[in-house]
N, C-alpha and C positions, 0 to 999 in steps of 0.2 A: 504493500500500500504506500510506503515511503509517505514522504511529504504531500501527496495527493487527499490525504486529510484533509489538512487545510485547503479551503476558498479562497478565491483568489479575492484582491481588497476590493469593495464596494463604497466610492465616495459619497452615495448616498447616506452611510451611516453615522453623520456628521456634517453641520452646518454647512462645510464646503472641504475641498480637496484637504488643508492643511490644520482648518478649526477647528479646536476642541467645545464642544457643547460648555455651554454655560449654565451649568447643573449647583443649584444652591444646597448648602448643607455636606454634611458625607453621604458618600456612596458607600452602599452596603450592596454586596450580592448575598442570598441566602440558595445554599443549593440542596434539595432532599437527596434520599437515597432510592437507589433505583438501578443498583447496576450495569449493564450496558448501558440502559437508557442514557448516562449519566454523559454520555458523548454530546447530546443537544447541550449538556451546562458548558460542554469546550467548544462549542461552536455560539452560544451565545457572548466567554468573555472574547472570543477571536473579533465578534463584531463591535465588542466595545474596545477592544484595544484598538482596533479600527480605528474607532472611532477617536479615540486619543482619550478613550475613557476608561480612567484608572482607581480601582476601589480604594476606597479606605479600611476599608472592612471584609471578610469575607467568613462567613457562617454556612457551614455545612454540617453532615452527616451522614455517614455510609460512604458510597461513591460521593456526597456532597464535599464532604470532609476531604475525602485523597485531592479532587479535582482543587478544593481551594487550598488546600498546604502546599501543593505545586504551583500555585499563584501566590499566593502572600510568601513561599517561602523562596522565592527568586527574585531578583533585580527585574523592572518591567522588558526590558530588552530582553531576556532571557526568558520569559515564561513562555509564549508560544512554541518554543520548539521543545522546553520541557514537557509541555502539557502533549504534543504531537509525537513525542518518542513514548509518551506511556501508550498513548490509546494507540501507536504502533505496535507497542511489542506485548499488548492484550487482543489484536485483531486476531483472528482465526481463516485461514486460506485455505481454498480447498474443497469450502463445503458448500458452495450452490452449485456444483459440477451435477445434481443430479437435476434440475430444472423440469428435465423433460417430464418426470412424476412427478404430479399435484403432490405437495405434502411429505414428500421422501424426502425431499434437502431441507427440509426444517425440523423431521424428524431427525436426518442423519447430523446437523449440528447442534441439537440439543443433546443427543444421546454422546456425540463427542466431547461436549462439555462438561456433563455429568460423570463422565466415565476417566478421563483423559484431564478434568481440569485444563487450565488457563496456565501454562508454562510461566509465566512472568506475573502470575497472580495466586494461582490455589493450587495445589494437586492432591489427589485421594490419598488419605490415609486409610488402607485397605482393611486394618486391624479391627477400627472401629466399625466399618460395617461390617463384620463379622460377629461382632459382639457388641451390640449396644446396649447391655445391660452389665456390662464389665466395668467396674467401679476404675476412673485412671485419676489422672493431676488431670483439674479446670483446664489447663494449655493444651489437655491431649483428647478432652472431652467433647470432639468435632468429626465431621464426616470429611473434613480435608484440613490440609496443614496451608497457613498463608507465613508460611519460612517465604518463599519467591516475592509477595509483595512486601514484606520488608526489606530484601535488597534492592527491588527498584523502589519504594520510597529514598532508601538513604542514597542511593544513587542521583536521585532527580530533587532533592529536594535539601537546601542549603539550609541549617537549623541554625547555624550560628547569623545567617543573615533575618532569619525569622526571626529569632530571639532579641533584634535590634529593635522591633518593633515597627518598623516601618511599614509595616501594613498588617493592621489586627486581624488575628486569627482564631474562631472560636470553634471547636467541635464538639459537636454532640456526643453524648453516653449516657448508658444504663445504668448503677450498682446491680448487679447479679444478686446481692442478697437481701438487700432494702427496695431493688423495683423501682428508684428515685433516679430521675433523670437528673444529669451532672453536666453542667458548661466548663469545659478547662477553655482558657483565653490565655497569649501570650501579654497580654497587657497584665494579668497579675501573676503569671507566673513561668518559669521556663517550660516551654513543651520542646517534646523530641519523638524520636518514631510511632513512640509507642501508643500514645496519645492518638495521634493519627490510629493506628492500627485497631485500638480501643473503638473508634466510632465505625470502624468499619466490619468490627467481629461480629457477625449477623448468624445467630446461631439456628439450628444447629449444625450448620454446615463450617462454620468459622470459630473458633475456642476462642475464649473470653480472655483478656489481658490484664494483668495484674498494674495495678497504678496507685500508690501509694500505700500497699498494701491489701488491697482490695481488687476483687475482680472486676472489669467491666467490660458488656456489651455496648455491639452499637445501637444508637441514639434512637434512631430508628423505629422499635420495636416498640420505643415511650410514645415519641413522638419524630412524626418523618419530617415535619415542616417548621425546621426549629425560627422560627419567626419571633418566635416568645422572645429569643434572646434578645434583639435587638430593641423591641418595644417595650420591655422591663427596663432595660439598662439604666444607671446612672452614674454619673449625671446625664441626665436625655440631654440631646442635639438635633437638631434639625437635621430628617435625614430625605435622602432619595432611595428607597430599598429595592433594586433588581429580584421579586421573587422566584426564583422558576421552579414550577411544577410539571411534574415528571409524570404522577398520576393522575388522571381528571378524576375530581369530585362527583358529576355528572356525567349520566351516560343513557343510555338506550334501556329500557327493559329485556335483559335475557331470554333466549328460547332455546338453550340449550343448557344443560346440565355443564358442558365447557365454558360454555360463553357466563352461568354463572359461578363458576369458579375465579374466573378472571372477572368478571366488575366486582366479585366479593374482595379481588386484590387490591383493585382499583380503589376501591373507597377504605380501605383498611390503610392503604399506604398514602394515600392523599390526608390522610391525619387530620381531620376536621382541622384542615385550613380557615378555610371560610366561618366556622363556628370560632375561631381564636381570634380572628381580626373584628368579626361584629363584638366580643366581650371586649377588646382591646378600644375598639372608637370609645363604647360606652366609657370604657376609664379617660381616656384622654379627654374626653368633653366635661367629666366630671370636672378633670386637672386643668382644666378651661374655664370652667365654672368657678371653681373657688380665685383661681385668679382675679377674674372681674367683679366678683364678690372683694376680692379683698380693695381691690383700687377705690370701693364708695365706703371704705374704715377709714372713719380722721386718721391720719396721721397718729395721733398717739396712742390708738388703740392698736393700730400695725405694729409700732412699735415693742409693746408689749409680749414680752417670749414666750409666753402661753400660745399668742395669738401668732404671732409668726414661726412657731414649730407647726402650727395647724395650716398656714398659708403655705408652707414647705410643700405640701401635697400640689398645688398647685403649677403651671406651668404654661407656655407659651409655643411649646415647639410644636412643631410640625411634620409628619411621617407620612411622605409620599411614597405608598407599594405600590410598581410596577410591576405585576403578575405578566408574567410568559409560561404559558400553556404550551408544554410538549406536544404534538399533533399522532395522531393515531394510525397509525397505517393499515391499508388492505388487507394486507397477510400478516398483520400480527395477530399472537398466539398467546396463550396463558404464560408461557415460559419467554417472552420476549426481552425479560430483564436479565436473558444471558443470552441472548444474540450477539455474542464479541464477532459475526464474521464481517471481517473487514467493508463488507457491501452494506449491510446493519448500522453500521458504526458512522460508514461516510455518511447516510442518508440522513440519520439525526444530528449529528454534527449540522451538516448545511440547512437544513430543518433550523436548527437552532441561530446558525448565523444570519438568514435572512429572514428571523421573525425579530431579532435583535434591531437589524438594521430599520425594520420599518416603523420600530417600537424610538429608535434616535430620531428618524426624521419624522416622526408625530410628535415629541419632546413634550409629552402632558405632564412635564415639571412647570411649565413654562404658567400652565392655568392658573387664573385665580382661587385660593380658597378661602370657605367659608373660616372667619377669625374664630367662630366658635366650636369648630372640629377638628379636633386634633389628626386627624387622620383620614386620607383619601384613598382611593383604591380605584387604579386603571386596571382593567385586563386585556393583555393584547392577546389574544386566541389564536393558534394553528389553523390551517385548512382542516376540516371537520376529518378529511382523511387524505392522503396521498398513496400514489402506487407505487 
């Protein structure tokens, strides 16, 4: 597949040939987890690097988490070919040679992945499916060993340039024995592989990682759409949030006993998005409300530390989510979140960079908002399906 990954640059995705958009606030990308899918998240930041648009922030989990440690943890000059040599040497070749049967080349690259894992990502450990009621160590309690994606994390992904801070990085996780999902961010503390590998242990095909004593899963399995993170944060700031969703929340009515298997994935890993961000306006408008409450207190009642611990709640900013929806395709299948064959990979990739590009040149950062809601929500939608 080589560099044919990548799109070639589109000056549409950006005010003009050499402009960088005039995007107020930070930039946050948030990317779920979704496996293969996870190629449309490097094809959306390809069109914001395009675009000369560069995060401040970047939130993941699962594939969200790898894809953004390979961006926050690289110089911006460097992240496209870092992010092009993973979803290179994860691509799988070989396996649409059977075409000419309906159904047999999607059969024969799922059952190769299953079987044979990802060289540069998973492989079976054979023990445990022989015995899954063999009591082992947490690290060995999995249907495949991710030893390979930890050398290509530490290969592609510079920690001591992460650890400088220069572009926040937060991933998601589980505690394995309290169930309590955990943000590690390099703003309060050092991460290193393991952290990464932690939001990406999706069990039970992936063993759990021990991190500070404790074991953890990926993020994922709490919640797939770690959005929470950035509209909790404090101190708030004024932000512009890239969300991208991997799985739709809505969908068709099933009529098949397949087809409901897969929309039961679909709204299990879509993670009541849309349910987080209606409870989240409601708080911000609240933190809106006591604001403008507090500006008709004389002066000395503001004053007052009773009274201004209780104004603390309040706030000003602003949280523009720009939702980008994965788009669906023809032939996808209940197992499409291990599609690694190189043909799968390119088509969401480009999927992702030209629903990016049309998401910069509509720039609905740009709109008015209402002063008394803290929070807006664009969706820029995929084609309902492509071939």
């Amino acid at each position: 597949m080589g560099n044919k990954t990548r799109v070639e640059r589109q000056t549409s995705a950006a005010d003009g040939p050499d402009a960088a958009p005039n995007i107020p606030g930070q930039i946050v990308l948030v990317f779920q987890g979704g496996g293969a899918l996870g190629a449309y998240q490097a094809g959306v930041y390809q069109a914001l690097h395009d675009g000369k648009v560069e995060p401040h922030w970047v939130i993941g989990t699962s594939i969200g988490a790898v894809n953004g440690a390979i961006i926050a943890g690289n110089p911006p000059e460097n992240r496209m070919a870092r992010l092009t040599q993973f979803w290179n040497g994860v691509a799988c070749h070989g396996v649409e040679a059977a075409n000419w049967l309906p159904g047999l080349a999607t059969w024969l690259r799922d059952f190769a992945t299953v079987t044979q894992g990802v060289p540069s990502f998973f492989t079976p450990q054979w023990q445990s499916w022989a015995g899954i009621q063999t009591r082992v160590r947490p690290d060995r309690a999995a249907f495949y060993s991710t030893g390979p994606l930890r050398e290509t994390l530490s290969s592609l992904i510079d920690f001591d340039y992460l650890n400088q801070k220069t572009t926040r990085l937060t991933v998601g996780t589980v505690n394995v024995r309290s169930g309590r999902m955990r943000y590690f961010t390099n703003r309060d503390a050092q991460l290193d592989v393991d952290h990464v590998m932690a939001s990406a242990a999706f069990p039970p095909g992936f063993p759990a990682v021990r991190l500070e004593g404790e074991s953890y899963w990926d993020g994922g399995i709490y919640s797939n759409t770690p959005l929470e993170a950035v509209l909790d944060d404090r101190p708030r700031r004024d932000s512009v949030i890239f969300s991208v969703q991997l799985w739709p929340s809505s969908g068709p009515e099933p009529e098949s006993i397949l087809q409901v298997m897969s929309r039961q994935r679909d709204i299990q890993y879509s993670s009541r998005a849309e349910s987080h961000l209606d409870r989240q306006k409601q708080i911000h408008r609240l933190r809106h409300v006591i604001r403008e409450l507090g500006q008709h207190l004389p002066k000395e009642k503001r004053d007052a530390p009773e009274v201004r611990e209780l104004l603390d709640w309040g706030c000003g900013t602003t949280m523009q989510v720009l939702e980008l929806d994965a788009p669906a395709f023809d032939n996808d299948d209940l197992n499409r979140d291990i599609d690694f064959s190189s043909a799968g990979i390119k088509r969401r990739w480009l999927a992702g960079y030209e629903d990016t590009a049309r998401l910069l040149k509509r720039a609905p950062w740009r709109e008015t908002l209402d002063p008394m809601e803290g929070i807006s929500v664009y969706r820029m939608a995929s084609a309902d399906s492509r071939e």
